[in-house]
Every structure is written in structure tokens, then in C-alpha cells.
C-alpha positions in Angstrom: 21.0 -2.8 -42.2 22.5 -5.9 -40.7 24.1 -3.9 -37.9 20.6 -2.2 -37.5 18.9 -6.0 -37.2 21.8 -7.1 -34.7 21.3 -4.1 -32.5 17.7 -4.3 -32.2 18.3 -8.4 -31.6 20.7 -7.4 -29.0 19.1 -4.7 -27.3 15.4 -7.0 -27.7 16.9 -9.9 -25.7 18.5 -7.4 -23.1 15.2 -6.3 -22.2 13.7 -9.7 -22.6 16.3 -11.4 -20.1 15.5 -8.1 -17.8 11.5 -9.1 -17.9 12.0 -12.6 -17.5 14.5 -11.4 -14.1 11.9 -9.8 -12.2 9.2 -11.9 -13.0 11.2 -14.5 -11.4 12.0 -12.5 -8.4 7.8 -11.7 -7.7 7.4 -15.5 -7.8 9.9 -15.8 -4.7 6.9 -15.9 -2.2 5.1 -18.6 -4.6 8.2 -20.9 -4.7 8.2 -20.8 -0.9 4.6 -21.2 -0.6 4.5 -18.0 1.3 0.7 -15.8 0.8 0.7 -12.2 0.1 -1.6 -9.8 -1.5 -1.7 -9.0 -5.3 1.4 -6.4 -6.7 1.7 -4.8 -9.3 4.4 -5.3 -12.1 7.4 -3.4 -11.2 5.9 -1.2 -8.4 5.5 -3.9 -6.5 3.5 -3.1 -3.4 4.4 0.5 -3.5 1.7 1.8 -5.3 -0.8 0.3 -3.6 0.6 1.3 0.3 1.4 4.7 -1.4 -2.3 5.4 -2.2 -3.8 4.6 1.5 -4.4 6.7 4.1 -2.8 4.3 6.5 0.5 2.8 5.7 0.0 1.1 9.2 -3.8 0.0 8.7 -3.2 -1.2 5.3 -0.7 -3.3 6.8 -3.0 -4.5 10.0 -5.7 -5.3 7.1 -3.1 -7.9 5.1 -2.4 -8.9 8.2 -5.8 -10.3 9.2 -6.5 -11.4 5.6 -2.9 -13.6 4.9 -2.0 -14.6 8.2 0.9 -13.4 10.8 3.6 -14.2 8.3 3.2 -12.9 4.6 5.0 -11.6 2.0 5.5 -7.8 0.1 7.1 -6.5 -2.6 8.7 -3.2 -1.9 9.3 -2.8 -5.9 10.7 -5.8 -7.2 12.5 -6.9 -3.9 10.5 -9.4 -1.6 10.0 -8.8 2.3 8.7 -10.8 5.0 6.0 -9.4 7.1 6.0 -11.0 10.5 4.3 -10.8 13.5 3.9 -13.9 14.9 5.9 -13.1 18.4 7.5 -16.6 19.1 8.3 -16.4 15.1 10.3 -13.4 15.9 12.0 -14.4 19.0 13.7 -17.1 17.2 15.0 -14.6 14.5 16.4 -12.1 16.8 17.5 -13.8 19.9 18.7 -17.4 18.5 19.1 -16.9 14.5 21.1 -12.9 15.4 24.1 -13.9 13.6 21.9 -14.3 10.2 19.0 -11.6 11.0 21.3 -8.7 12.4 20.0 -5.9 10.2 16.9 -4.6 7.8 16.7 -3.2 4.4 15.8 0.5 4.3 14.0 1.0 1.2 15.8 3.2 -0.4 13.1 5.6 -1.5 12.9 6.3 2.7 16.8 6.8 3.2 16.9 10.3 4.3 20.0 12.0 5.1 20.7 12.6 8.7 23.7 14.3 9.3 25.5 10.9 11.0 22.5 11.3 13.6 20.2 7.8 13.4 17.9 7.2 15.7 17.2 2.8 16.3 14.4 2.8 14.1 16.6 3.7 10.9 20.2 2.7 12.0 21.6 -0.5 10.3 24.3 -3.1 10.8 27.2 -2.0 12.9 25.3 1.2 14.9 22.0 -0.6 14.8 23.8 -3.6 16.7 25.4 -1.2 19.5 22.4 1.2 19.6 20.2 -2.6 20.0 23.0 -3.6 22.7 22.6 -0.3 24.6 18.8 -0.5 24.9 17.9 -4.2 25.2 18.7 -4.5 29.3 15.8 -1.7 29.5 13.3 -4.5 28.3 14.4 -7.4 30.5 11.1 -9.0 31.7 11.8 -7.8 35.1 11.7 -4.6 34.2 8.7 -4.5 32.0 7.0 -6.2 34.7 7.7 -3.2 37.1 6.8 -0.5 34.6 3.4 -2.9 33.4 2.2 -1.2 36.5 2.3 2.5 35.9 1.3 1.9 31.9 -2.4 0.1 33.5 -2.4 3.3 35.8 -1.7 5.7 32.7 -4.4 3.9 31.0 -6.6 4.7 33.5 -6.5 8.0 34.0 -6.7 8.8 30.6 
């Protein structure tokens, strides 16, 4: 019986201490004083971008409703959503050293067969593959191909 009662006091706190851990983590945004939409316990944000018809629009939606800079819950882990472009110059051009990589969720990590395109790549690759493609952006050269995008817009 008292090894019953210790058990159940044991595996009662366990689960207590496990609650108490991710409510703490989905109060990460409030600490920072960061807005976001509504989650739900556990899940996150997940179920809610799961059940639209638009993972994209949904996202355009929170956008116009919390600002350029907001945060998710992809389960119990927190992410930033930015777009604010001058935000995100700063983290990727003169804050690279800290903001070299993303989190793949890991409910989208897909086996590839050692082929990753940029979008999925991460750390090491993603930093070559980013290497690689970033002198086809230089402004001079989007400036010279701004010219045949306004003339594929306007034929179509």
C-alpha cells in the first residue's frame, strides 16, 4: 500500500512538473511582450494552421491582425514570425553568426535521399547552398532582371 501511495506521488508530480514546463514555455511570447494569436494547449498552433485551407493566407491574416513581428507555437516550441524587411536584414546579413539556420518542424522532415533543395537544407549545406546563390541577388542584378519581370507582367 505505501509503495502504491509513493508511486502514484511520484508519478503525480512527474506529470505535474511536465504541465507546469510547457505552460511556461507558451508564456515565452508574453514574457517578451511579443503578440500572437490564441494556441491551443499542447498543439500549439498546429491545429489551428492544420485545419485551413491556406497555410499561407492564414499566415498573411495574423500577419495584418499582430503586426510584422509575432509569435507561433509550432507545438509547444515558440517561433518568430517576421516580415518586417529591415528587421530581417539585420538578422541575416549583420546578426549571421547567431541566425545561421531554421528549425524544420519535425512533423515536415521528409526523407530525401541526401538531395535538399535551399528551402529545407540546414546548417552546414544551407550555409554553402545560401553562399552559392546570394551573388545572383546582388541589387545590380535584380535591378537588371526588374525589367523583364514588369515586361512578364505585362504580357500576361
Amino acid at each position: 500500500m505505501f509503495l502504491t501511495i509513493v508511486l502514484i506521488t511520484i508519478l503525480v508530480s512527474l506529470i505535474s512538473v511536465y504541465l507546469w514546463t510547457i505552460n511556461n514555455r507558451y508564456n515565452y511570447f508574453k514574457h517578451r511582450g511579443i503578440s500572437g494569436p490564441s494556441y491551443h494547449f499542447f498543439f500549439g498552433h498546429y491545429k489551428t494552421l492544420w485545419s485551413t485551407k491556406s497555410f499561407s493566407k492564414q499566415i498573411q491574416e495574423w500577419t495584418h491582425q499582430y503586426g510584422s513581428i509575432y509569435g507561433l507555437f509550432l507545438g509547444t516550441r515558440p517561433m518568430y514570425v517576421i516580415s518586417d524587411v529591415d528587421f530581417l536584414q539585420e538578422i541575416y546579413i549583420k546578426q549571421f553568426s547567431s541566425f545561421h539556420s531554421r528549425m524544420i518542424p519535425k512533423i515536415l522532415r521528409i526523407e530525401t535521399d541526401g538531395k535538399i533543395h535551399l528551402f529545407r537544407a540546414t546548417g552546414e549545406r544551407w550555409r554553402r547552398q545560401r553562399h552559392i546563390i546570394n551573388p545572383t541577388f546582388s541589387s545590380s542584378k535584380l535591378k537588371f532582371m526588374s525589367s523583364l519581370v514588369n515586361e512578364c507582367i505585362t504580357t500576361m
